[in-house]
Backbone and ligand atoms as CSV (ligand in chain L), in Angstrom:
chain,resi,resn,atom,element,x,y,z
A,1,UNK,N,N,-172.471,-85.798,31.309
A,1,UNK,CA,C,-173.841,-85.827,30.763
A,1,UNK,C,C,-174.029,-87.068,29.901
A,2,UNK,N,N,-173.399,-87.277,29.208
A,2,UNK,CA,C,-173.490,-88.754,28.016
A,2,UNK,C,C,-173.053,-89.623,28.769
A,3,UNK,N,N,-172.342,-89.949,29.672
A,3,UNK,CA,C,-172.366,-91.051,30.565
A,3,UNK,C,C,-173.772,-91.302,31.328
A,4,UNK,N,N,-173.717,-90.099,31.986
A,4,UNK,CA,C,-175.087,-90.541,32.503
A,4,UNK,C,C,-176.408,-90.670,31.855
A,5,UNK,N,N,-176.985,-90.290,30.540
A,5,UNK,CA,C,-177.530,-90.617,30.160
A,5,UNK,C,C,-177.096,-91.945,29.517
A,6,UNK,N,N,-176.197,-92.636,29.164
A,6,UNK,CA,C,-175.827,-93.972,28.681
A,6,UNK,C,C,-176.485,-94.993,29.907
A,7,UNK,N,N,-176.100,-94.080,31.503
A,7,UNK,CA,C,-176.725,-94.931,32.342
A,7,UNK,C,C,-178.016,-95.067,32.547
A,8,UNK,N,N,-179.001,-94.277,32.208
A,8,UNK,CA,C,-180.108,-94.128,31.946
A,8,UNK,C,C,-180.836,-94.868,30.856
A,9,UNK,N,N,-179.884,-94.814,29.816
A,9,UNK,CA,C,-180.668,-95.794,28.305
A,9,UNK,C,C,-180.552,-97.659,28.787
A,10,UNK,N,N,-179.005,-97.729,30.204
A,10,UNK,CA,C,-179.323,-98.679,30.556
A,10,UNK,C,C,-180.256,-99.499,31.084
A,11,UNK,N,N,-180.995,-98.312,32.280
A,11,UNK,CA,C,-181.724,-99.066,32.802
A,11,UNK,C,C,-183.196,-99.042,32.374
A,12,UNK,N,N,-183.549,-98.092,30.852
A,12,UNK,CA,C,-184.493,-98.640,29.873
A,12,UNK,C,C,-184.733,-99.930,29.739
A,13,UNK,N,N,-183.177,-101.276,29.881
A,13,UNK,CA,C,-183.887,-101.868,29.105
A,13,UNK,C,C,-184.123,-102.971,29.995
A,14,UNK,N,N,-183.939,-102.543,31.274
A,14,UNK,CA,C,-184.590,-103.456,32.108
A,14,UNK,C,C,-186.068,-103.597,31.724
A,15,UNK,N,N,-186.143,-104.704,32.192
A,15,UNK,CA,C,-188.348,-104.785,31.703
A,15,UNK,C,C,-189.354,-103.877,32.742
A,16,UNK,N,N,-188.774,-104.104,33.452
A,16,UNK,CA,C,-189.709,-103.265,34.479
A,16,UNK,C,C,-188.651,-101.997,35.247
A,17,UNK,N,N,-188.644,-101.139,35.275
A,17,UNK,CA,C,-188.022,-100.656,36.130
A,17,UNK,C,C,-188.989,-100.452,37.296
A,18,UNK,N,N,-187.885,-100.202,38.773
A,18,UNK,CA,C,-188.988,-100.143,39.911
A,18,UNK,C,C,-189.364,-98.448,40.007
A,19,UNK,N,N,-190.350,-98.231,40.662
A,19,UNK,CA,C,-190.687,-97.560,41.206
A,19,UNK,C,C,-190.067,-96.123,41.421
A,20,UNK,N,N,-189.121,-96.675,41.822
A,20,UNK,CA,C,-187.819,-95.889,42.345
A,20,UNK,C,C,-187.000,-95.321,41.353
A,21,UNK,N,N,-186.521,-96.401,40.273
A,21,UNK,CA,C,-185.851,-95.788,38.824
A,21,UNK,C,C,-186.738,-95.286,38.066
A,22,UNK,N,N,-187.788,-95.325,38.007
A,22,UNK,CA,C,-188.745,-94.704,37.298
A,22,UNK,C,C,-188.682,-92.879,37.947
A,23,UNK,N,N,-188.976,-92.621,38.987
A,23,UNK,CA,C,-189.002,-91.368,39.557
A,23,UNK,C,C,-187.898,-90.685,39.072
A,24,UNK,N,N,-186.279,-91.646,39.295
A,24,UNK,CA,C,-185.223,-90.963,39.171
A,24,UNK,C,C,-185.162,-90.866,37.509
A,25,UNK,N,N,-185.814,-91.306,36.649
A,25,UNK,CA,C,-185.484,-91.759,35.231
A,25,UNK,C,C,-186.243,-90.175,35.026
A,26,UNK,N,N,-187.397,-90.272,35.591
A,26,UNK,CA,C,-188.413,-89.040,35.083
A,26,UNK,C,C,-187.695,-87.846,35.451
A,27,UNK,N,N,-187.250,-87.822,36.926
A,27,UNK,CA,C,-186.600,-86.411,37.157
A,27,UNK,C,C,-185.364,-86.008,36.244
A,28,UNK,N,N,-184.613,-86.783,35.708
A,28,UNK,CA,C,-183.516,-87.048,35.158
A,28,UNK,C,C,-184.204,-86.421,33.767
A,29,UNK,N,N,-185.146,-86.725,33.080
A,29,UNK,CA,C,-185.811,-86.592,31.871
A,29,UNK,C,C,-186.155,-85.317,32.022
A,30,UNK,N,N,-187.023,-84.618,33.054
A,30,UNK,CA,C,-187.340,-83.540,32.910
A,30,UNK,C,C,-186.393,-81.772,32.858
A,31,UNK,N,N,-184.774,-82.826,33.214
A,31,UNK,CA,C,-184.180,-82.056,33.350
A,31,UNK,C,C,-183.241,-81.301,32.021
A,32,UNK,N,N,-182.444,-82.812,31.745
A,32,UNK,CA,C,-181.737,-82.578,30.526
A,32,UNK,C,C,-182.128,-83.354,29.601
A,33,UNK,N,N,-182.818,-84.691,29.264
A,33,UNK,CA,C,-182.853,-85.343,28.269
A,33,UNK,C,C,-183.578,-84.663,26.792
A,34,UNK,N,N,-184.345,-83.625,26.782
A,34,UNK,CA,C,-184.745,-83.122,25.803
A,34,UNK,C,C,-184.996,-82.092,25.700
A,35,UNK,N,N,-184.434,-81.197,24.482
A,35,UNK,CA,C,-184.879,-79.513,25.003
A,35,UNK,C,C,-186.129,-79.460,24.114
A,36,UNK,N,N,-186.580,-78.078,25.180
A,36,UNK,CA,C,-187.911,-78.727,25.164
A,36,UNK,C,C,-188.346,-77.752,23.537
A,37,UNK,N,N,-189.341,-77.632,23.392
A,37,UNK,CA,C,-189.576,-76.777,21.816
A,37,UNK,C,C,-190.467,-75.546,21.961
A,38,UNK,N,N,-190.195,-74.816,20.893
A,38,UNK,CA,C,-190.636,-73.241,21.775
A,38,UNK,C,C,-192.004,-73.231,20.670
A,39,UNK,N,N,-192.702,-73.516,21.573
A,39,UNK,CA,C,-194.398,-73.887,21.126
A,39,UNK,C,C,-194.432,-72.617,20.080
A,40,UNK,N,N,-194.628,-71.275,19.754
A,40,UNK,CA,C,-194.998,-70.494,19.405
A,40,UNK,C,C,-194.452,-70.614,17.905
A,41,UNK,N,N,-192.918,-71.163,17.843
A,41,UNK,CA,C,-192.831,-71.100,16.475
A,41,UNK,C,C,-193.373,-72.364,15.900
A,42,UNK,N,N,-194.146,-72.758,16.383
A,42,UNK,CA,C,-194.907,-74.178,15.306
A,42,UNK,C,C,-196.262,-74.023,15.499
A,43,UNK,N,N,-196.954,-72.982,14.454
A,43,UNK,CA,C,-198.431,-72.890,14.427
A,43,UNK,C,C,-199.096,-74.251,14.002
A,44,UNK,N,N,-198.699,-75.497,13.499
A,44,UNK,CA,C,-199.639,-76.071,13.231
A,44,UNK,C,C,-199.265,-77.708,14.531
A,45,UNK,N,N,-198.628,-77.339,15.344
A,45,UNK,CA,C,-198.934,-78.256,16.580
A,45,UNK,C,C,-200.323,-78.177,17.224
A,46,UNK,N,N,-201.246,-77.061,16.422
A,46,UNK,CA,C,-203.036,-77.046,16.597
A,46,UNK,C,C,-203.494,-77.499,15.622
A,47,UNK,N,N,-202.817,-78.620,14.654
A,47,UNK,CA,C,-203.413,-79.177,13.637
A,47,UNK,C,C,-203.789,-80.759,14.017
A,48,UNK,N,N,-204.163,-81.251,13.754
A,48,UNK,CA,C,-204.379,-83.061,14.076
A,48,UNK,C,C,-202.941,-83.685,14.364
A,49,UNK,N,N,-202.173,-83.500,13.353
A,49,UNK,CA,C,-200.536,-84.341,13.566
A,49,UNK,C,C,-199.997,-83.872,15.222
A,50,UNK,N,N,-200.283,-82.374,14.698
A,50,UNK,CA,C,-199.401,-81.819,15.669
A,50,UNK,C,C,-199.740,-81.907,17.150
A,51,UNK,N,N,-201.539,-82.161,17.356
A,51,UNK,CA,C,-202.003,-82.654,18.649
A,51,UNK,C,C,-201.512,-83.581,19.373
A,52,UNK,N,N,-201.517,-84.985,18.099
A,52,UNK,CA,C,-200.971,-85.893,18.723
A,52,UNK,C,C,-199.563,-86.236,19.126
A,53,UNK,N,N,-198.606,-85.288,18.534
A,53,UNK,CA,C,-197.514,-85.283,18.775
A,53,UNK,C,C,-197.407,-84.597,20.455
A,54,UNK,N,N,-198.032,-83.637,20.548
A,54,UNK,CA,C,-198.125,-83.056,21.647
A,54,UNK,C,C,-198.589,-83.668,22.631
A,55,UNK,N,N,-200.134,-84.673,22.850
A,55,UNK,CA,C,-200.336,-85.459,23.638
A,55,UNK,C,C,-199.429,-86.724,23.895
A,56,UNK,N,N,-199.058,-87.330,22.812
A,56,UNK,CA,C,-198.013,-88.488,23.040
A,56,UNK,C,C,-196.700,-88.015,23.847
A,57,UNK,N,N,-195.607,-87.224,23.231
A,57,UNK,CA,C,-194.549,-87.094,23.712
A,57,UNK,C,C,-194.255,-86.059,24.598
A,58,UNK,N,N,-195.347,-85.679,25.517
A,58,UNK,CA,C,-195.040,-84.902,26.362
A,58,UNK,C,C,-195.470,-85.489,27.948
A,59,UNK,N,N,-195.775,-86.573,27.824
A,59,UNK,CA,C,-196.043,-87.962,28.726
A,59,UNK,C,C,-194.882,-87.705,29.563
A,60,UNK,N,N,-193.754,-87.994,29.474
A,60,UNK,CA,C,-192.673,-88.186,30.204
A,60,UNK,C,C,-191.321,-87.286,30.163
A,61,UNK,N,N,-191.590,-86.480,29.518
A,61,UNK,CA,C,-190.650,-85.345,29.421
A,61,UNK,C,C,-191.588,-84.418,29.052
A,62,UNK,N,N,-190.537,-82.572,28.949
A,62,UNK,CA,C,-190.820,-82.088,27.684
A,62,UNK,C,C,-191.406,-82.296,26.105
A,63,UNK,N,N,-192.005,-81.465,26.013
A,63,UNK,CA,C,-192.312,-81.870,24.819
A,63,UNK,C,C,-190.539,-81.822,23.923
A,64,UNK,N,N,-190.797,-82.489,23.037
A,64,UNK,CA,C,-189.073,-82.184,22.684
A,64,UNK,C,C,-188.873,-81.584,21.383
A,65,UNK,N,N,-187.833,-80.456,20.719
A,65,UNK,CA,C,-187.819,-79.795,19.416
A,65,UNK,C,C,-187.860,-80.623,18.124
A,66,UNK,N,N,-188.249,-80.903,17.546
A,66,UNK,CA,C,-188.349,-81.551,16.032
A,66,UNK,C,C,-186.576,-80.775,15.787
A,67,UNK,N,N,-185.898,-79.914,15.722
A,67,UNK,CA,C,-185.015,-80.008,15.259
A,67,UNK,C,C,-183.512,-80.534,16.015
A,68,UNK,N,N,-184.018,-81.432,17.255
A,68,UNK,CA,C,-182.549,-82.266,17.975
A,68,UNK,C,C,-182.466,-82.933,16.985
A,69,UNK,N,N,-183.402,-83.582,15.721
A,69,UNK,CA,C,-183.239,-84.425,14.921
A,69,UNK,C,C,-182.992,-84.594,13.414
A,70,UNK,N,N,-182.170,-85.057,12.784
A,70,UNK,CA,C,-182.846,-84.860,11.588
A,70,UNK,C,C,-183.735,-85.498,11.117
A,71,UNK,N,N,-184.611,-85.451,9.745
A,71,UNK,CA,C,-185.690,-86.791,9.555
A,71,UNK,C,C,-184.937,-88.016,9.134
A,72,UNK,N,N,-184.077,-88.205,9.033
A,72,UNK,CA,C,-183.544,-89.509,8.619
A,72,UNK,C,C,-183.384,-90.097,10.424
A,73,UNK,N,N,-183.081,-89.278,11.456
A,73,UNK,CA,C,-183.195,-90.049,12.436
A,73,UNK,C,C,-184.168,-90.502,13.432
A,74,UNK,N,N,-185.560,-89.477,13.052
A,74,UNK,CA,C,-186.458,-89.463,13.609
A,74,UNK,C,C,-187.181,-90.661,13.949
A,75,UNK,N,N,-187.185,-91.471,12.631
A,75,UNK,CA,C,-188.593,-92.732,13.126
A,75,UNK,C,C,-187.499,-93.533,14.192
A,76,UNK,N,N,-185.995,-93.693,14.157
A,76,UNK,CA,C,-186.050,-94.693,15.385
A,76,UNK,C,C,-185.675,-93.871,16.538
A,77,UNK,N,N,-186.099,-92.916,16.177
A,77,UNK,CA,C,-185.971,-92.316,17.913
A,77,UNK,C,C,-187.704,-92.873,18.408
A,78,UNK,N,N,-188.374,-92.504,17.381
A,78,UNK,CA,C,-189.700,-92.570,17.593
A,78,UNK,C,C,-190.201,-93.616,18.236
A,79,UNK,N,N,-189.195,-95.154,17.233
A,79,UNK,CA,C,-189.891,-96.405,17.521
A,79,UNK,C,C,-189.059,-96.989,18.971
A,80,UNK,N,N,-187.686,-96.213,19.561
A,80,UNK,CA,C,-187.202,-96.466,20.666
A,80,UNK,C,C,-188.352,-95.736,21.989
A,81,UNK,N,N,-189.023,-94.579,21.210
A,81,UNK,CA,C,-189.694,-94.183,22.767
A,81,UNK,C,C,-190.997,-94.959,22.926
A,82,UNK,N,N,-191.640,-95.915,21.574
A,82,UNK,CA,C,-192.118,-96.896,21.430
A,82,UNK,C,C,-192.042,-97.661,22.785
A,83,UNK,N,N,-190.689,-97.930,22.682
A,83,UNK,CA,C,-190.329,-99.125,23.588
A,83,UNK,C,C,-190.385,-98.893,25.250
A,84,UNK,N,N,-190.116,-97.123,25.133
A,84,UNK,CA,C,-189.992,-96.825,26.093
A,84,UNK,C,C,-191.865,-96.735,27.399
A,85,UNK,N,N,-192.575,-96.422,26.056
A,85,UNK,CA,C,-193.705,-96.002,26.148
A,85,UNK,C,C,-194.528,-97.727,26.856
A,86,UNK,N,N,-193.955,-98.901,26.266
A,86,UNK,CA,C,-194.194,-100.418,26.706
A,86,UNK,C,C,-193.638,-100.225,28.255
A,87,UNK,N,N,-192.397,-100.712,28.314
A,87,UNK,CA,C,-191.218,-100.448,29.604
A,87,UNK,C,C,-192.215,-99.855,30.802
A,88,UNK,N,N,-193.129,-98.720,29.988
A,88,UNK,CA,C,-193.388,-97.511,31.523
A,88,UNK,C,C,-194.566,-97.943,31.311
A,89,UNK,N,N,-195.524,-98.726,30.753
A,89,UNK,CA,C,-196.529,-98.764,30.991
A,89,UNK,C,C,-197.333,-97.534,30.680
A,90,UNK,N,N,-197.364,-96.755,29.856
A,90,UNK,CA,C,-198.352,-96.165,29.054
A,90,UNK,C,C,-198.386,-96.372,27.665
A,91,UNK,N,N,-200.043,-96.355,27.288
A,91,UNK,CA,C,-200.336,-96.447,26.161
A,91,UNK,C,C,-199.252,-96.411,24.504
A,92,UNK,N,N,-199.640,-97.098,23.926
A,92,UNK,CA,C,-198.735,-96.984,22.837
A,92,UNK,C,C,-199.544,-96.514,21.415
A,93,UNK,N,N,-199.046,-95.341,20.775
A,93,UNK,CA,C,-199.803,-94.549,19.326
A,93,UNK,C,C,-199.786,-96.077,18.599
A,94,UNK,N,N,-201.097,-95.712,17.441
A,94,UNK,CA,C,-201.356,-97.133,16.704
A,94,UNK,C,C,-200.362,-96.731,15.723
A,95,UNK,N,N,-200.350,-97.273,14.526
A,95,UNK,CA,C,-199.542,-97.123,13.091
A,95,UNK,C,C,-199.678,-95.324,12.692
A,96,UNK,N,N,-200.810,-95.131,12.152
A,96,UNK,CA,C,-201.319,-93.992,11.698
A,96,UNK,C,C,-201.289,-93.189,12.852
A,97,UNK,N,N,-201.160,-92.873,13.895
A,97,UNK,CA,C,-200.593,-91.894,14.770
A,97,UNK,C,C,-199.297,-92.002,14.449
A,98,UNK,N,N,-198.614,-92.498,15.150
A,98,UNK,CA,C,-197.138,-92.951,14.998
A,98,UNK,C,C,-196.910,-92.008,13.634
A,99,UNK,N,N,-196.998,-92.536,12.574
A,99,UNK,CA,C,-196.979,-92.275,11.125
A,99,UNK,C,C,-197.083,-90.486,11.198
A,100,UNK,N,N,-198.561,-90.367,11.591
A,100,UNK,CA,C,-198.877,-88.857,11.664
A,100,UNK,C,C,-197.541,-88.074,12.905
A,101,UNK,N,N,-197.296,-88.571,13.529
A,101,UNK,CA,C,-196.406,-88.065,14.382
A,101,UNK,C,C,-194.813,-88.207,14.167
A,102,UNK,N,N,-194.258,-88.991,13.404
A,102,UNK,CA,C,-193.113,-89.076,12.646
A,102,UNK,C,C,-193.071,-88.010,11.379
A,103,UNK,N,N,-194.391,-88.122,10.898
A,103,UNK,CA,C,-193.793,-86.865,9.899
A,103,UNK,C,C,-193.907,-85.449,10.133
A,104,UNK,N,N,-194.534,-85.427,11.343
A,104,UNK,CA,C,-194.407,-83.808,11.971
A,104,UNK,C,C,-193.110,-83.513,12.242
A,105,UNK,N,N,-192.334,-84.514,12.939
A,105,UNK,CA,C,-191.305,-84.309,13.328
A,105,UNK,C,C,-190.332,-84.129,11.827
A,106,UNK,N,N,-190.269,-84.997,10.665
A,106,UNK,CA,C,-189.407,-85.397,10.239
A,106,UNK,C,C,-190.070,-83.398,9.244
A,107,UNK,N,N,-191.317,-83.368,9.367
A,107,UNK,CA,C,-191.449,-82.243,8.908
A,107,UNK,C,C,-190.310,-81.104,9.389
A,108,UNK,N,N,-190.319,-80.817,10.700
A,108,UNK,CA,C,-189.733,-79.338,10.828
A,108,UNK,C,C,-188.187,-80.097,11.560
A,109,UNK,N,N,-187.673,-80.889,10.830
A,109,UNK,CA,C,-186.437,-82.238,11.160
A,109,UNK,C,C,-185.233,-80.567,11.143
A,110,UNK,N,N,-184.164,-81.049,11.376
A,110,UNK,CA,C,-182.658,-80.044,11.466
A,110,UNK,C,C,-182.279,-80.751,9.584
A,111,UNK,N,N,-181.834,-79.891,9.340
A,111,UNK,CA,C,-181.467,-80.428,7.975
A,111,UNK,C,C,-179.985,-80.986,7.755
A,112,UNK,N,N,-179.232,-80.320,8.271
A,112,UNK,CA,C,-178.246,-80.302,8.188
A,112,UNK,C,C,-177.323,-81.649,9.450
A,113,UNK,N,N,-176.769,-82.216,9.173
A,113,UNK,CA,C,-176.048,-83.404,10.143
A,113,UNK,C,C,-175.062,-83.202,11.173
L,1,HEC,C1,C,-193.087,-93.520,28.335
L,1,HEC,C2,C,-192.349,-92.268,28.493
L,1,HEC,C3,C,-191.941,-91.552,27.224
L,1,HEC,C4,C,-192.748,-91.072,26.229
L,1,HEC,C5,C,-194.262,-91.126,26.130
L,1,HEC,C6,C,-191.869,-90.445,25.259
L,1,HEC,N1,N,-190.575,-90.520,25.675
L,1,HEC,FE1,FE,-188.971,-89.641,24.832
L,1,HEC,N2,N,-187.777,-90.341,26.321
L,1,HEC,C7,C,-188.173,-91.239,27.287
L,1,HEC,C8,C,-187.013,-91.774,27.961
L,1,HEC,C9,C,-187.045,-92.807,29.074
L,1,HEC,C10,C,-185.887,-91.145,27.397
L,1,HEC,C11,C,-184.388,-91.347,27.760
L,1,HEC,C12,C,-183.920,-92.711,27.256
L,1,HEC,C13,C,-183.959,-92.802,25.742
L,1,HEC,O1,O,-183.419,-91.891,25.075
L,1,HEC,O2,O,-184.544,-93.771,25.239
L,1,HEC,C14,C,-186.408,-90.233,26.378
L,1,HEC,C15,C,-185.627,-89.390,25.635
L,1,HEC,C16,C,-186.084,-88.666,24.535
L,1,HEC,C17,C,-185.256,-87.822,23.701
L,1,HEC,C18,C,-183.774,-87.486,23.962
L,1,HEC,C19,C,-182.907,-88.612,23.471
L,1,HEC,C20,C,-182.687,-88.565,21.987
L,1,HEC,O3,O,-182.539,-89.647,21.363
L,1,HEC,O4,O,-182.654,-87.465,21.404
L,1,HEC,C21,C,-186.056,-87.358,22.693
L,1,HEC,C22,C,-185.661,-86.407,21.568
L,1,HEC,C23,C,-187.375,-87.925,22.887
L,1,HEC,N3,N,-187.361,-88.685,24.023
L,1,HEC,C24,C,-188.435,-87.734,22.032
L,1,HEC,C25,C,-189.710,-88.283,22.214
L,1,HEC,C26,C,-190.796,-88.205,21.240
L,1,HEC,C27,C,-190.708,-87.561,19.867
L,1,HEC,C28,C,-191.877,-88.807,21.815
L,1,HEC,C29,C,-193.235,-89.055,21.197
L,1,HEC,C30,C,-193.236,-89.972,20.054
L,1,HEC,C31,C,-191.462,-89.278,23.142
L,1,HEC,N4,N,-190.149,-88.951,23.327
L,1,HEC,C32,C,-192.290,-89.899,24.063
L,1,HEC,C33,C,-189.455,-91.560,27.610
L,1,HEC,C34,C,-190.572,-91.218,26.864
């Protein structure tokens, strides 16, 4: 599993991936790269933050749990799917999304390391 996702973060950083790695990148994503989050225990993902967290990062995967992370690791996961979000050619959150969507996460973050 960590190999192959290592092979996967590789071919992130190609600039374009084709067509083809893109499909396999997505199927690959939808499978194991993020578990996904159990909507019900987060009543305020119907709040503004939590919308946009929901519309942004559920683009290409699962939506994914605020607690794979802690908040100290959150913004560069955030600002790597940034990159990822360039790479694939969809839209990228401005500052103040981003912002609003980092601290949702870093809100309900794993505490513990
Ligand atoms: C443009 C498609 C795309 C969007 C949109 C996207 N991701 Fe990802 N995500 C990926 C790709 C590709 C990977 C696997 C490679 C990697 O980890 O960078 C991934 C992997 C992940 C992982 C598992 C790897 C890890 O470091 O834990 C998490 C968690 C994650 N994304 C969270 C998010 C969050 C939070 C958002 C919204 C800010 C988001 N993603 C939006 C493409 C995307």
């Amino acid at each position: 599993m960590n190999a192959r996702m290592q092979m996967m973060q590789g071919m992130m950083h190609l600039e374009a991936p084709t067509p083809t790695e893109q499909a396999a990148l997505l199927e690959y994503l939808q499978k194991y790269a993020t578990r996904p989050i159990d909507r019900s225990a987060y009543p305020d993902l119907h709040e503004p933050a939590g919308r946009s967290f929901r519309s942004v990062c559920s683009q290409c995967h699962a939506l994914p749990d605020p607690r794979q992370h802690t908040a100290r690791q959150w913004p560069k996961v955030v600002e790597r799917m940034k990159r990822n979000m360039l790479a694939m050619g969809k839209g990228v959150p401005g500052d103040a999304e981003t912002k609003a969507i980092t601290e949702f996460l870093q809100r309900h973050a794993r505490t513990a390391n």
